[in-house]
C-alpha angles and dihedrals in degrees: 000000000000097000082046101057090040084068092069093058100248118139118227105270091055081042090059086045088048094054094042093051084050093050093052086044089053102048088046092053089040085051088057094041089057082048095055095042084058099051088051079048091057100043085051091049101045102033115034099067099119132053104229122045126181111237088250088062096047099045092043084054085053102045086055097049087056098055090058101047089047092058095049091043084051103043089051093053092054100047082048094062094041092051090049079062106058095043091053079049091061095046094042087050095048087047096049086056090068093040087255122155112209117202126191132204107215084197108070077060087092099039093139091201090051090043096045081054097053087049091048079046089053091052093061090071090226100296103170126182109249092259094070088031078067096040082058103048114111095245087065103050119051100207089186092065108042094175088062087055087060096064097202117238114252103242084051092059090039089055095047087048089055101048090046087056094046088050090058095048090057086044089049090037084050097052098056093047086058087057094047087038080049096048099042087049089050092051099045085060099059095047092050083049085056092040088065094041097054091038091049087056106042092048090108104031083059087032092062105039079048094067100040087054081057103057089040085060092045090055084049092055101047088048094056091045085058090046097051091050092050088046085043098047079051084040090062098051094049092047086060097048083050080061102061099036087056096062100038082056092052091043089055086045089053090042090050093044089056086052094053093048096057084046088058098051093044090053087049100058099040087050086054090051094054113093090245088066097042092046090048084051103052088042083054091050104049095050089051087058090052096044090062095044079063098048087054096049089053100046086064102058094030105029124198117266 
């Protein structure tokens, strides 16, 4: 058995938890089967007491036997898999205590060769070697504290430890920036305090340079004023100098333009008295003549709609 669980890769001690769950399973189940064997008992007791019986008789007995051994079937696989699941309560709660996170693969439930080996387990009837008899002696496990039967790994305390440390070191951190928080609050206070006090006397003192800026720019303004309508009333003359300027230039453009135009057509005429544009001329002529010779071709084999 001990080679057998070690196997599973279970150390002694779970080995020790696994055989007592199994004990417990198997005197539950031993406790229904007891319960079964009576029921077949009872129907033999009150029943059989004569030598013939009709079909009716024996299938209503029958029918009656089944019904009882259904319910207590029945009633054993529940409270096994309510019992599973307290026990899976226990391990996950444990677990939870060290920030572990248990997974389970329903699965391997139905792995026929583990379960083969728990069965060839079964056979042995228990028969453990005296060093998990020992494991399993009441001095040893301390059934009241089931977090001190999970003995936590080290790196697992370690870690905790650490992260314990490193919590008291943000309280203590948290602290200190409270009494900073605390002491910049108190000392923004008392500058907002001197603030009001420094605004309220100097009021009049700003009050009053305020109005004298305000009369210098007046005078500024005024000033200015004075200074546009001098620039508008020059503007005005000049405006109407522009002016003049302007038509006697488009009289001179108009004047210019007439001129080109004569130069064009001068150009142009004595361009169509040189030989090139005679000779362009006559070769223009010509292919229009035989474009429309061949207008006139194709119009007789592909008329015109």
């Amino acid at each position: 058995m001990h080679n057998l669980f070690a196997d599973f890769g279970f150390n002694e001690h779970h080995q020790s938890e696994i055989i007592n769950y199994m004990r417990f399973a198997r005197s539950k189940r031993l406790l229904r089967l007891k319960a079964i064997d009576s029921c077949f008992e009872e129907l033999k007791d009150s029943r059989l007491v004569e030598d013939t019986y009709t079909v009716d008789e024996v299938r209503e007995m029958l029918d009656g036997l089944q019904m009882v051994v259904r319910g207590e079937v029945e009633m054993e696989l529940i409270n096994t898999a309510h019992t599973n699941v307290l026990l899976l309560r226990q391990l996950f709660s444990q677990a939870e205590k060290f920030y572990l996170r248990l997974q389970s693969d329903v699965s391997e439930l139905e792995n026929r060769e583990l379960l083969e080996q728990v069965a060839e387990f079964e056979k042995t009837d228990f028969k453990i070697t005296n060093k998990v008899c020992k494991t399993l002696s009441s001095s040893d496990i301390r059934r009241n504290s089931p977090l001190l039967r999970l003995p936590a790994p080290t790196f697992v305390v370690n870690e905790i430890a650490k992260l314990q440390e490193d919590n008291d070191k943000l309280k203590s951190r948290l602290r200190t920036l409270e009494s900073q928080a605390m002491s910049a609050l108190d000392e923004k206070a008392k500058l907002e305090r001197t603030l009001k006090d420094v605004q309220r006397t100097q009021g009049e003192q700003k009050l009053s340079a305020q109005t004298k800026e305000i009369n210098n720019l007046e005078d500024t303004v005024a000033a200015l004023t004075e200074d546009y309508e001098r620039s508008l009333s020059a503007n005005k003359a000049t405006q109407k100098e522009l002016k003049e300027s302007l038509i006697t230039a488009k009289h001179e453009l108009l004047r210019v333009q007439e001129q080109l135009a004569l130069a064009e057509k001068e150009l142009e005429k004595k361009f169509q008295q040189t030989a090139a544009y005679r000779n362009m001329k006559e070769i223009l002529t010509k292919k229009n003549e035989q474009i429309k010779e061949i207008r006139k071709r194709l119009q007789k084999y592909e008329p015109d709609d």
